[in-house]
C-alpha positions as CSV (number, residue, x, y, z in Angstrom):
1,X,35.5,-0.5,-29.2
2,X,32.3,0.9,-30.8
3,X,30.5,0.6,-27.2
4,X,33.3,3.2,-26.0
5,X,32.8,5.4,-29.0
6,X,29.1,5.4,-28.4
7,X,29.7,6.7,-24.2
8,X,32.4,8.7,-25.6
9,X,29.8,10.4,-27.9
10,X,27.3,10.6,-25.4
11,X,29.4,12.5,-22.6
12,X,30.0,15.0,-25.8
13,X,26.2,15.3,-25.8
14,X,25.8,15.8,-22.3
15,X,28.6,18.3,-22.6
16,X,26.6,20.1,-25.4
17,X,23.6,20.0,-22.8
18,X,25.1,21.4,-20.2
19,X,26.9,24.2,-22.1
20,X,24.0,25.2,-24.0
21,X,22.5,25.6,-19.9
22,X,25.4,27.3,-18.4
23,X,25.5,29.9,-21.0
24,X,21.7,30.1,-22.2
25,X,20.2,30.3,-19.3
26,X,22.3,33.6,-17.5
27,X,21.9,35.2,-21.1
28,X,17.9,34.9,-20.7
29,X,18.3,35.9,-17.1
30,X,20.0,39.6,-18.5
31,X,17.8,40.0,-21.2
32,X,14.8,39.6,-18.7
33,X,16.5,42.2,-16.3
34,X,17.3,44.6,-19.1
35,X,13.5,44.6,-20.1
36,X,12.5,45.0,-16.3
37,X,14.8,47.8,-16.4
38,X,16.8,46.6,-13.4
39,X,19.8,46.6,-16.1
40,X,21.6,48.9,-18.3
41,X,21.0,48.4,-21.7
42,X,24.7,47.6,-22.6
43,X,24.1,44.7,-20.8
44,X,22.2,43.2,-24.3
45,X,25.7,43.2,-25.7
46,X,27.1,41.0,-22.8
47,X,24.0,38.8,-23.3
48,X,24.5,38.5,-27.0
49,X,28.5,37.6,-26.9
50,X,27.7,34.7,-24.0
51,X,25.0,33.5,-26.7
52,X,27.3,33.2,-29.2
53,X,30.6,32.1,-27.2
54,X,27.3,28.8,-25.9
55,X,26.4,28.5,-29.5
56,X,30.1,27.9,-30.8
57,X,31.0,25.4,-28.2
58,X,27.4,23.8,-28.0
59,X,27.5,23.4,-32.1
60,X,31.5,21.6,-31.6
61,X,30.6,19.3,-28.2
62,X,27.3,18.2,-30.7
63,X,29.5,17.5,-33.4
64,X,32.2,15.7,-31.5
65,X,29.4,13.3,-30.5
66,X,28.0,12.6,-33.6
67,X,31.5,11.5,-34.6
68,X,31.7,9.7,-31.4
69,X,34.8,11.3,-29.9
70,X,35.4,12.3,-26.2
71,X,34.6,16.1,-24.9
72,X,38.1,15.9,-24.2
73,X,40.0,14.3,-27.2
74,X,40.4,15.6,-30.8
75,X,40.1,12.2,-32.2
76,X,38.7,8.6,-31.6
77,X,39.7,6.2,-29.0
């Protein structure tokens, strides 16, 4: 039981991980093209909003494994 919470907590890590990558790293990416001036400066506001739409779910997949619950479940096993 406790074995299963502890992998159950650690997929919600690695779901942390991996969100924090698939919205940090195209973020960076716009910022860099908006100071190389290859895009429109609007695009900041895009970049910011993806930062903050990764940092909510990043913050609630890292708490989910602290409590050792599933990305996919709302509760314990």
């Amino acid at each position: 039981m406790a074995f299963r919470n502890f992998l159950d907590g650690a997929a919600s890590f690695g779901a942390a991980l991996f969100t924090s990558a698939v919205c940090g790293l195209p973020a960076w990416f716009t910022v860099v093209a908006v100071r190389a001036e290859v895009a429109p400066v609007w695009a900041y506001g895009a970049a910011a909003l993806l930062v903050m739409i990764g940092l909510v779910l990043t913050f609630a997949f890292a708490r989910k494994g602290l409590a050792g619950v599933a990305p996919t479940r709302q509760r314990r096993r």
